[in-house]
C-alpha angles and dihedrals in degrees: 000000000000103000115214126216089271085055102052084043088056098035092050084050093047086054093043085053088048098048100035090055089041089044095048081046102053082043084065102048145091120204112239110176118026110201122192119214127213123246111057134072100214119094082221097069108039101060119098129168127191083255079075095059098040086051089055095041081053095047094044099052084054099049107027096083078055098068102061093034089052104023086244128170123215142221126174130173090228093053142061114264100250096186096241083121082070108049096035125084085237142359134202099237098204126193102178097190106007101182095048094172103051083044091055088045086043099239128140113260101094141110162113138297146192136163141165115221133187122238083255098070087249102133101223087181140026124170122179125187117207104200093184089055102029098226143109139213127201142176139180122194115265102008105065146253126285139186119220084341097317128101120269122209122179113246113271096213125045106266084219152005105265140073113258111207116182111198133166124259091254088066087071094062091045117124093223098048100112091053097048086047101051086043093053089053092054090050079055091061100043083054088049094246121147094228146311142277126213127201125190105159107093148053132273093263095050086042097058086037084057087053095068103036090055114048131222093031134128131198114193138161125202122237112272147208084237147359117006108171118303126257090265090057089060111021102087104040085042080070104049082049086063101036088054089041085247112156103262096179141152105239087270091057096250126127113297106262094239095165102031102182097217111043136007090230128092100213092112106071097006128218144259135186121189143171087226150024093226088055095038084061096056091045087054103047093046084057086044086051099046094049 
């Protein structure tokens, strides 16, 4: 079903409501029973509260009258990958807490997120909730990005003088950590910058939210044996990238996988968000030296 520009309008206000009610739901809440699932090695992404499950039920009672009205597939984190992603014109891709575990120590670096992506693997909508913060972003292609419903340009000049590199929990146990990192300082000099700032707290959706809220900055993860991140970690902020004209790319600089036919992880090409294409390069050609 081919959606119009009414459609995609409807259909982003449909996920704001979703993820605004599920967001406002997990800021009230205290995790009382912290579950781990099988089938990944990250900590990360093993952990699961019943918070989890209320934020999809949310998000679901919202969204579910959606997928017959609009011939709409569906893949949430909570719940099996049934393929519809894969038969359907388009699919919501759901993550309802993505940063489970700053969410269980009560740190910022959680949220939700919601996104409606094309068979194609193109994200049309993404929508985050930030319940520390008690906002929302939200883009829909072609027509732009927008924080709490304005619109929402990246800023056009650095905010300071250092590099700001977002990077998952797992990059600290890296072998090669040492070495990215004095490499990425380097990267900071060239730029002009006085140093770098690393930031290793939060989940993929608050990373790349980091990301544009701190120019010039950069969150990447290399390419891996397993897991990497799943397409719902990546799908919605994928859009505002491209909505701010942001860089949204696998490690080798292609088009993010977002609806990868054999798998729902990322692991296999790797991703990178940056403020800039200057900065994306360099990002690139440090992973093509390393490898």
């Amino acid at each position: 079903m081919k959606l119009s520009a009414a459609d995609l309008s409807e259909l982003a206000d449909l996920a704001i409501s979703a993820a605004t009610e599920a967001g406002q739901m997990i800021a009230r809440s205290q995790p009382t029973e912290v579950q781990h699932k099988a089938g990944t090695d990250s900590l990360a992404a093993q952990v699961v509260t019943e918070i989890d499950r209320r934020s999809e039920d949310l998000i679901l009672d919202r969204l579910t009258p959606t997928l017959e009205r609009f011939d709409l597939g569906l893949l949430t984190e909570e719940r099996e990958d049934d393929g519809g992603r894969l038969r359907f014109d388009h699919f919501w891709c759901i993550d309802p807490l993505d940063g489970t575990l700053p969410f269980i120590e009560r740190t910022p670096g959680y949220a939700v997120s919601i996104a409606l992506v094309d068979r194609a693997g193109s994200p049309r909508i993404g929508v985050v909730y930030d319940p520390v913060e008690a906002t929302v972003v939200h883009a829909i292609a072609g027509v732009g990005a927008f924080r709490d419903r304005r619109p929402w340009p990246i800023e056009p000049r650095p905010r300071g003088d250092v590099l700001s590199v977002f990077a998952d929990r797992s990059f600290l146990s890296r072998d090669d950590h040492d070495d990215v990192v004095d490499a990425l300082e380097q990267i900071a000099r060239d730029m002009g910058l006085t140093g770098l700032e690393l930031h290793a707290e939060s989940g993929a959706v608050m990373n790349a939210c980091g990301v544009l809220a701190s120019p010039p900055a950069c969150y990447f993860k290399y390419p891996a044996p397993t897991g990497g991140g799943s397409l719902w970690d990546f799908a919605a902020m994928a859009c505002l990238f491209q909505e701010v004209g942001a860089v949204a790319t696998d490690i080798h600089g292609g088009p993010l996988d977002l609806n990868r036919a054999d798998s729902s992880y990322m692991n296999h090409r790797g991703v990178l968000f940056a403020t800039d294409e200057t900065l994306a390069q360099r990002i690139r050609a440090l992973h093509q030296s390393a490898s």
